[in-house]
Structures are given as C-alpha cells and as structure tokens.
C-alpha positions in Angstrom: -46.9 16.0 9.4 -48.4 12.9 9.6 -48.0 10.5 13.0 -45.3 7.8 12.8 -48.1 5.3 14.2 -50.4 3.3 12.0 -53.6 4.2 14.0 -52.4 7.9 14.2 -52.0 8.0 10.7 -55.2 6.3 9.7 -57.0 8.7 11.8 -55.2 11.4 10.3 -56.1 10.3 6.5 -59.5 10.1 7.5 -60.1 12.8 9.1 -58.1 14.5 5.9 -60.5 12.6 3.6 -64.1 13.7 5.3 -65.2 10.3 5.4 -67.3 8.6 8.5 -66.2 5.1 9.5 -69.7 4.0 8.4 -68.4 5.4 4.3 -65.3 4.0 4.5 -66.3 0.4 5.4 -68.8 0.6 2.5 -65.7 2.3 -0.2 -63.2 -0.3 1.5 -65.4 -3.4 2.5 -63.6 -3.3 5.2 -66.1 -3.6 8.5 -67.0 -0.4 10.3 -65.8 -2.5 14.2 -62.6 -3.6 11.9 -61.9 0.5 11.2 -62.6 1.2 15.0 -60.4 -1.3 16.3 -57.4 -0.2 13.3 -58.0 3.7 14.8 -58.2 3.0 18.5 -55.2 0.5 18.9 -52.1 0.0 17.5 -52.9 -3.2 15.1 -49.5 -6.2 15.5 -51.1 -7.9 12.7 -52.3 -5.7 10.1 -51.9 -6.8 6.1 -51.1 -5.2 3.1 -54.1 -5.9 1.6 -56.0 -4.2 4.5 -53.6 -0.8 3.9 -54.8 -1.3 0.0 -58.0 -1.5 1.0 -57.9 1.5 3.2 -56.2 3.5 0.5 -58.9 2.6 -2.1 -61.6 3.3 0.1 -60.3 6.8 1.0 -59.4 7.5 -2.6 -56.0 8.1 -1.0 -53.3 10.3 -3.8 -49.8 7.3 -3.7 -48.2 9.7 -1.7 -50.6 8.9 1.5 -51.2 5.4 0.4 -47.1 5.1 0.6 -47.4 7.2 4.1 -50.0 4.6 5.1 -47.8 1.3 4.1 -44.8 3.0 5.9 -46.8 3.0 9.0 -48.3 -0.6 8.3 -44.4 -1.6 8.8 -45.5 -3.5 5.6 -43.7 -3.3 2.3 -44.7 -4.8 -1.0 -42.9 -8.0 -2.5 -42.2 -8.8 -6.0 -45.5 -10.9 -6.2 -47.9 -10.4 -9.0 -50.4 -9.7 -6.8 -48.1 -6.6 -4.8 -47.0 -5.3 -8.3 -51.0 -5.1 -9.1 -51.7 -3.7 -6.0 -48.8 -1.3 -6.4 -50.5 -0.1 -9.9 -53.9 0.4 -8.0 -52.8 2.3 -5.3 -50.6 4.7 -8.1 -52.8 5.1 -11.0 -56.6 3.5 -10.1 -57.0 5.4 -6.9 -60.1 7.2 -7.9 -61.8 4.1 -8.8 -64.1 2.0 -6.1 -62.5 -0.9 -4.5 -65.5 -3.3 -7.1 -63.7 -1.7 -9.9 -60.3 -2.7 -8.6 -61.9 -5.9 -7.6 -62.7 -6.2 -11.4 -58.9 -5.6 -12.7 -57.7 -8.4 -10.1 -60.2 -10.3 -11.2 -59.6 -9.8 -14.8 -55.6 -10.5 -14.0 -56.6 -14.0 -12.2 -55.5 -12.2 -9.1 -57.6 -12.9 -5.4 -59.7 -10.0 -4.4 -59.7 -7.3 -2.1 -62.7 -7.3 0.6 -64.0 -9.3 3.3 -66.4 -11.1 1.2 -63.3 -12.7 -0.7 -61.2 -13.9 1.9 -60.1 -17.7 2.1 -61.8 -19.2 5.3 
C-alpha cells in the first residue's frame, strides 16, 4: 500500500523503480535538489507537469502514475495539453521524457523539463 502523502509516495515509487535521485533527474529533467526537496517535505505547490515528469522519468505503469497524481492533490483538466499528458502517462510510458518531449512538440504543445519552462 502506497502512503497517502505525496513525498511518501514518491519515495515509495522510487525506491519500487531502483532508480538513484541522480537517474531520475537525468530520465525526468527534473533537478536532483528539486527530487530531494519533493522526497524530504511535503511540496504546497507542486504541478502536474512535475508528477508527469516524475512518472516518465520512472517509467511508471498508469496505475502508479494515477497513484502519484492522487497524492499531487492534482487532477487533469480538459486542456489539450492534460489530455496529451494523460496519453503519455497511459500508453508512452516506456519512452524517455525527449521522446515525449518530441510528441508535444510535434502536437504544438509546451514541453516537459526544466530547460523549457517560461521564465
């Protein structure tokens, strides 16, 4: 059973997917002090595009990605970007977050990752 918290279950699906923080910030582009600060406190502010990114990262089956969200206290909106997302996270969960950065892109959608964030 997984913990009702976000940081519990982050560090439960990373302990469950073998990975070190170090290979998951490289699989999510997520920053390895982001990952510590997401596993050591409970986030107020985290997005749905850093769960997605987490997911991806972990290679994470939609039945943890969805146990992930939950915990997120995040849901996904009828947006075109969500509904993408929402077919990454079911059906191109194997694939590296640059190949899912390649169907956004492909779709005209923004990017996952920290180098494509709007400053």
């Amino acid at each position: 059973m997984l913990p009702v918290t976000f940081s519990g279950t982050l560090n439960a699906l990373i302990d469950w997917s073998g990975m070190t923080e170090e290979e998951l910030a490289g699989a999510s582009s997520i920053s390895e002090k982001t990952i510590q600060r997401l596993r050591n406190a409970e986030p107020d502010n985290v997005t749905i595009e850093t769960v997605v990114q987490l997911s991806i990262g972990m290679q994470l089956p939609p039945v943890l990605s969805t146990c992930l969200l939950k915990a997120s206290g995040k849901s996904f909106m009828m947006t075109e970007q969500h509904i993408m997302y929402q077919f990454l996270l079911n059906t191109c969960y194997t694939k590296s977050i640059h190949e899912c950065n390649d169907m956004l892109e492909a779709q005209n959608l923004k990017q996952l990752g920290r180098q494509n964030r709007i400053t």
